[in-house]
C-alpha positions in Angstrom: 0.0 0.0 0.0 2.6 1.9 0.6 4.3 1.9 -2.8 0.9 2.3 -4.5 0.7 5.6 -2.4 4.2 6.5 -3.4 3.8 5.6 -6.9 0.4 7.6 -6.9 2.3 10.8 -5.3 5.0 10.3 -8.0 2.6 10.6 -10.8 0.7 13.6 -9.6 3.7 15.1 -9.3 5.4 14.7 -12.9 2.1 15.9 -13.8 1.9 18.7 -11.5 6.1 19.2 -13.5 4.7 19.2 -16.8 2.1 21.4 -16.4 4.6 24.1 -15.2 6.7 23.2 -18.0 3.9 23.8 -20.5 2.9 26.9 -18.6 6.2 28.3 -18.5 7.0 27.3 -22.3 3.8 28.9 -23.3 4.5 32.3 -21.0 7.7 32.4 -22.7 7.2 32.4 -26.3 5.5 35.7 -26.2 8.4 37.5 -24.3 10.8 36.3 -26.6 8.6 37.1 -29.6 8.4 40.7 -28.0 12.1 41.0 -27.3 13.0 39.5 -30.5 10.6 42.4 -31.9 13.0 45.3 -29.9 16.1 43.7 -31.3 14.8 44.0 -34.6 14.5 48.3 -34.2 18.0 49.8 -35.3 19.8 51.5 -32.2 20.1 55.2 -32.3 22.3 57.3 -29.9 22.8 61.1 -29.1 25.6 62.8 -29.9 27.3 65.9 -28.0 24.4 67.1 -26.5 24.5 70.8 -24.8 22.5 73.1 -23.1 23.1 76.9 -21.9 21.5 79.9 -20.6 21.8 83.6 -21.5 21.8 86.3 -19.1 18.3 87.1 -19.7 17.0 82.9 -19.2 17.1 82.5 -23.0 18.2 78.2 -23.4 19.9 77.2 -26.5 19.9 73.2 -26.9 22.5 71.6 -29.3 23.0 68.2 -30.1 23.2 65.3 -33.0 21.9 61.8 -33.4 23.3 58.7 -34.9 23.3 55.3 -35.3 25.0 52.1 -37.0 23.4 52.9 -40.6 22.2 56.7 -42.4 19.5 58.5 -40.7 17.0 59.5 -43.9 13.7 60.4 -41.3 13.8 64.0 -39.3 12.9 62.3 -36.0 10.6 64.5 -33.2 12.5 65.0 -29.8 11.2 66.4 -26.7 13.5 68.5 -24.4 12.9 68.0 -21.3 13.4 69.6 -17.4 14.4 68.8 -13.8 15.1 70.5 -11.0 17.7 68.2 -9.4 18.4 65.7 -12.4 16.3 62.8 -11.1 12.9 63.3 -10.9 9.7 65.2 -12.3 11.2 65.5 -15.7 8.7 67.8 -17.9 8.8 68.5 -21.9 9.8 71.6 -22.6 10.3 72.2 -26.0 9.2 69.9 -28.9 12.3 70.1 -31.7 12.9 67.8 -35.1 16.3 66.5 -36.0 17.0 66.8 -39.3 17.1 64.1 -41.4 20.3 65.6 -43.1 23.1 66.1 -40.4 21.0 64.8 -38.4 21.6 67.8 -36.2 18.6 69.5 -34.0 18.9 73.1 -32.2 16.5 75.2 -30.2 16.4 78.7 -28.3 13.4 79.0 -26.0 12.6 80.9 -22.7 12.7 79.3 -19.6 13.6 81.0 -16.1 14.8 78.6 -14.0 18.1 76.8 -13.4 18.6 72.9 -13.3 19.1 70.1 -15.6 18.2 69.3 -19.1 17.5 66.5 -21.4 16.8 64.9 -24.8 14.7 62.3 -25.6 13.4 60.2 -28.6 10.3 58.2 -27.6 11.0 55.9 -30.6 9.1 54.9 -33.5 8.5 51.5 -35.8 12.0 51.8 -37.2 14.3 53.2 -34.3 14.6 51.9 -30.6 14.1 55.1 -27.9 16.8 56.5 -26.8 17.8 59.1 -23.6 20.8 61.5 -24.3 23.1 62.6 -21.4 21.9 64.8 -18.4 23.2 68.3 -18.7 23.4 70.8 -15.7 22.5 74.4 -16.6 23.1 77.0 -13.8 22.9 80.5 -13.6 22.3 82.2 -10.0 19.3 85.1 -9.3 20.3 88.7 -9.1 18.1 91.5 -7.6 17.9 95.1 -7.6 16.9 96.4 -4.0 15.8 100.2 -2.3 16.4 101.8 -5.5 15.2 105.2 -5.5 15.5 108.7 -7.1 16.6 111.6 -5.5 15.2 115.2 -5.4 11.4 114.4 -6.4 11.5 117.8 -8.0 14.3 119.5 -9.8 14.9 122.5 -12.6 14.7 120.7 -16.1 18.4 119.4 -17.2 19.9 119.2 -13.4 20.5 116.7 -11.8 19.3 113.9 -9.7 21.1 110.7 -7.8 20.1 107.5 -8.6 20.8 105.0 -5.7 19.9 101.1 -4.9 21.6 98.1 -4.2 22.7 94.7 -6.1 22.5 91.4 -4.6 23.1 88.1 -5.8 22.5 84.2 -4.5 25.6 82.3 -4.1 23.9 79.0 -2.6 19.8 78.4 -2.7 19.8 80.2 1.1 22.7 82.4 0.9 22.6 86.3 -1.1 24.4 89.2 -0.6 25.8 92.1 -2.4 27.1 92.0 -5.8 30.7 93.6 -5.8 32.5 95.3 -8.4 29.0 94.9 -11.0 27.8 98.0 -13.5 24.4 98.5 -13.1 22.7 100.5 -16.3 20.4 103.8 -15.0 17.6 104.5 -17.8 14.9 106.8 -17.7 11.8 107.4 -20.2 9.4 110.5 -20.1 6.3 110.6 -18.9 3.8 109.5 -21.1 5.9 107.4 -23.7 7.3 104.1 -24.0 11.2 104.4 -24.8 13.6 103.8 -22.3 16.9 105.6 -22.8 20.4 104.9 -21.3 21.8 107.3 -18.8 24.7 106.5 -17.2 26.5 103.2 -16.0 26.6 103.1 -11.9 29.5 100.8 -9.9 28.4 98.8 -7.2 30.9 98.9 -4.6 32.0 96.3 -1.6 28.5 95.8 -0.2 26.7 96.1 -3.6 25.3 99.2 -3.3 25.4 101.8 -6.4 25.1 105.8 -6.8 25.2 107.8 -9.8 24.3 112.0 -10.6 22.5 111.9 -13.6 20.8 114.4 -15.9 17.2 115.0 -15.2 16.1 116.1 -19.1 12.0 116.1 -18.3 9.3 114.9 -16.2 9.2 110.9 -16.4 9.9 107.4 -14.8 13.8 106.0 -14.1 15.3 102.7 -13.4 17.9 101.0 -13.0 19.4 97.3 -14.6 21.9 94.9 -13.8 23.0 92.9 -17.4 24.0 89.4 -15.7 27.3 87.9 -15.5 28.8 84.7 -16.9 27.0 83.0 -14.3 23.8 85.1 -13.0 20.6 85.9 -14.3 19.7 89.5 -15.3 17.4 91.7 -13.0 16.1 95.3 -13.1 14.7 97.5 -10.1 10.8 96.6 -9.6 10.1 100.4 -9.2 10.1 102.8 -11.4 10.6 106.5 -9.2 9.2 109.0 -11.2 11.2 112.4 -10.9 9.2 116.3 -11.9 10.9 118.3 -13.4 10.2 122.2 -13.9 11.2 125.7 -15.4 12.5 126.1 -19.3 15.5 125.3 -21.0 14.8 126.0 -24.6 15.7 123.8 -27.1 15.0 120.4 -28.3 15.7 116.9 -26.8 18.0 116.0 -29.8 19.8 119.3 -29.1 20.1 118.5 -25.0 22.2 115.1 -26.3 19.8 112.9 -25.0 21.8 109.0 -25.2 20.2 106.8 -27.6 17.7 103.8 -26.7 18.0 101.1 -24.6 18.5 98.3 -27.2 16.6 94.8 -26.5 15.3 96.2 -22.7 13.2 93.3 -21.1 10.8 95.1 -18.5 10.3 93.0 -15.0 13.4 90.9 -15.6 13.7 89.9 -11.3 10.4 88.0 -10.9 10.6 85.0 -12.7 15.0 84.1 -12.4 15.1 81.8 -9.6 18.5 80.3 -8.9 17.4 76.8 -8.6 14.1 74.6 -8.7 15.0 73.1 -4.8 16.8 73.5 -2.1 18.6 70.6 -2.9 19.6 71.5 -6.2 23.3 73.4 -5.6 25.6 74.6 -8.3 29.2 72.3 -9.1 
């Protein structure tokens, strides 16, 4: 009796084995249908991808694709953003590469440092493909307490312009901006030209004063152009200065300086150094 219940055991369990064996054959040959499918996609790879920022948060992205075998299809990228190079990656900007050099490039607004990406999502001939993550840092500038000084003066004398430049050297740390030329413009009341006045120093603690020319009634500010690694800003007030009694001639004949070229009004709200406290520049 024994054996019989041995030999019964036995039996249900080389048929309990084959089973799994003809489950595990027939879960297989799917997956290996699908991964021989993958295979079959040509590789592609990126190719000296770059990223950097102007003064003003402008981003230019450069980079090149290849693979084993001529690209002939301009294939659709996304370029995509972190704040700390890990996580929450968002598509911003949508570019081609062109089927030629096979080359793509993009300039595009975007005021925040952090870290950048390219990606091609694949298609029925190439396999997807992630280039290289590319840091992209420029640190947040401000313009503080600037004001304009008298509030009422005879036409073509002269005021002081006065305010203070900091910078963020670390996500929690700012101070002031040493040894930085800060641009004081002015437009007259009632129209929309700004015109360059004068080019102010900030000193040890970042704080900048300049006399400047008071040629009508109107508005003044000052601006801070960047550096090769901060953001541009411009004071968030505009002080607006009266002017009074007559000086004869014409604006052209008082030498009024020529136009601010290329002026981007409220340039400190939206340059922040950095997306999180974590992120940190190398």
């Amino acid at each position: 009796m024994r054996r019989i219940t041995l030999g019964i055991l036995s039996a249900s369990a080389a048929m309990c084995t084959l089973t799994a064996v003809q489950s595990a054959a027939l879960a297989d040959a799917p997956v290996a249908h699908a991964a021989q499918a993958r295979l079959d996609l040509q590789p592609i790879y990126f190719d000296a991808f770059s990223v950097s920022y102007d003064p003003f948060a402008n981003v230019t992205v450069n980079g090149g694709l290849r693979s084993d075998s001529a690209i002939y299809s301009a294939l659709p990228l996304t370029i995509e953003y972190s704040s700390d190079g890990k996580t929450g990656w968002t598509v911003k900007k949508n570019v081609t590469a062109d089927s030629g050099g096979n080359a793509f490039n993009a300039t595009f607004y975007y005021g925040r440092s952090g870290y950048w990406r390219a990606r091609f999502a694949g298609d029925g001939t190439y396999q997807a493909a992630t280039s290289p993550v590319r840091k992209a840092w420029r640190w947040r500038t401000e313009i503080h307490k600037f004001k304009v000084s008298p509030k009422k003066v005879r036409k073509n004398h002269y005021v002081t312009a006065s305010g203070s430049l900091i910078r963020w050297f670390s996500d929690t740390r700012h101070g002031g901006y040493s040894g930085r030329k800060v641009r004081i413009i002015f437009r007259f009341k009632g129209k929309k030209t700004w015109y360059h006045l004068a080019w102010a120093k900030t000193n040890g603690k970042g704080k900048f004063s300049k006399k400047v020319r008071a040629y009508g009634k109107g508005y003044y500010a000052a601006e801070f152009e960047g550096g090769s690694g901060t953001f541009a800003s411009e004071s968030s007030n505009t002080p607006y200065v009266k002017t009074y009694g007559r000086t004869g001639g014409s604006v052209i004949a008082q030498a009024l300086p020529g136009p601010v070229v290329n002026r981007t009004p409220a340039l400190s709200g939206p340059f922040l150094a950095g997306g999180s406290a974590a992120a940190r520049r190398d």
